[in-house]
C-alpha atoms as one frame of an Amber mdcrd trajectory, in Angstrom:
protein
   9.317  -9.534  10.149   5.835  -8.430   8.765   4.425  -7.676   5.217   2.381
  -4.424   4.832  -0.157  -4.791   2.019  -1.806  -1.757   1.454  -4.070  -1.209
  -1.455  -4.808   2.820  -1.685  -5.810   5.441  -3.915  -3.670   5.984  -6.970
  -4.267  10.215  -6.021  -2.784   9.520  -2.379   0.315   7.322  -3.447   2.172
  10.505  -3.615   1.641  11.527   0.054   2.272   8.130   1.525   5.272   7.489
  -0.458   6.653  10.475   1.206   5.175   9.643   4.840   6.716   6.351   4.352
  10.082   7.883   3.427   9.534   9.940   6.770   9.494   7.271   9.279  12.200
   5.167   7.287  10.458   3.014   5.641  12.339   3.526   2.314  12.009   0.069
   0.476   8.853  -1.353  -0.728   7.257  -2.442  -4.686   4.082  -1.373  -5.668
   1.570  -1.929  -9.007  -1.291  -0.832 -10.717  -4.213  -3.060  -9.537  -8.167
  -3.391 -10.789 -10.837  -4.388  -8.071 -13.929  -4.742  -6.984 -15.131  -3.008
  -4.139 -18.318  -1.209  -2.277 -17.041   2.022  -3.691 -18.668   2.525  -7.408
 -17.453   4.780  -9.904 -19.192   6.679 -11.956 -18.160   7.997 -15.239 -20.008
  10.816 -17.280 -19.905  11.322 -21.336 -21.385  13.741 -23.360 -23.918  13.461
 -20.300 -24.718  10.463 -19.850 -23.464   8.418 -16.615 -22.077   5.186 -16.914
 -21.259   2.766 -13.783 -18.418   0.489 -13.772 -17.655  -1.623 -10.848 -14.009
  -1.825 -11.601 -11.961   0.355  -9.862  -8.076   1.218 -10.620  -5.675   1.471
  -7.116  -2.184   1.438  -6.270  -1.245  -1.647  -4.218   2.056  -1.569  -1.806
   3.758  -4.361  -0.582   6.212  -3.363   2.063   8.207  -5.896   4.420   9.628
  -4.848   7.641  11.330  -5.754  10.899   8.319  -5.968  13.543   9.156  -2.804
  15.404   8.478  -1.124  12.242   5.357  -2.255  12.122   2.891   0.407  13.575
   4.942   3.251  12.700   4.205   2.046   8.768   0.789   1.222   9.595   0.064
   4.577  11.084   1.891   6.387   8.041  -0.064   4.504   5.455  -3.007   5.563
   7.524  -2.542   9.187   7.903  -1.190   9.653   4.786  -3.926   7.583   2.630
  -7.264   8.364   4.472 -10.009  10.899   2.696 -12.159   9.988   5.402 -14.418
   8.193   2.318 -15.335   4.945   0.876 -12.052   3.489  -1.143 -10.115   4.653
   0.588  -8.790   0.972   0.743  -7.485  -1.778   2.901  -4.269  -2.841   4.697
  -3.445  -5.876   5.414  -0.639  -7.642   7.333   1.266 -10.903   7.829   4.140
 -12.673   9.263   7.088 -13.342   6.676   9.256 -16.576   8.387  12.721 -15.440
   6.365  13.812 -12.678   4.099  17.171 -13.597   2.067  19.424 -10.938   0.362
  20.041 -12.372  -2.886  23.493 -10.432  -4.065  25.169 -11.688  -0.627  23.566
 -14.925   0.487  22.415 -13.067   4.457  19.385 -13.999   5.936  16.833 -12.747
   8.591  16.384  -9.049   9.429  19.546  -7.062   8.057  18.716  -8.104   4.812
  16.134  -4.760   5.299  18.547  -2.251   6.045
């Protein structure tokens, strides 16, 4: 099994929700997050520009069997890229056990 952390653009969570939902990925928790990236905001009142270096995303945490894996990847992907900077980061690891907690089962069909 792998865990997909994506951290994307709050305006794009939308589309890859649904692209996820395409390819049958239809479980996964996401937040609100604040970070600090090379992207810098810029925010404009009454004409004057402020910079702030924080910048507000939507991170995904998604856990899947590993033939899932690139089909997720490739959604997130598609679905998330403006082609510009922040549009954000994936990143993946190996999860050792997953446990179902209503039935006791362990390893892989505790996705489906």
């Amino acid at each position: 099994m792998k865990k997909i952390e994506a951290t994307i653009r709050k305006s794009k969570f939308s589309d890859v929700k649904k692209a996820l939902h395409e390819v049958g990925v239809n479980f996964f928790t996401y937040w609100d997050v604040t970070g600090l990236g090379n992207e810098k905001q810029g925010h404009v009142y009454r004409g004057v520009s402020y910079s702030t270096s924080d910048i507000q995303r939507r991170q995904l945490s998604i856990v899947v069997n590993d033939d899932f894996e690139e089909v997720t990847i490739k959604a997130i992907l598609d679905a998330a890229s403006t082609g510009l900077v922040g549009d954000g980061k994936i990143f993946v690891s190996d999860i050792q056990e997953a446990y179902r907690i209503r039935t006791g089962a362990k390893g892989g069909d505790t996705l489906k």
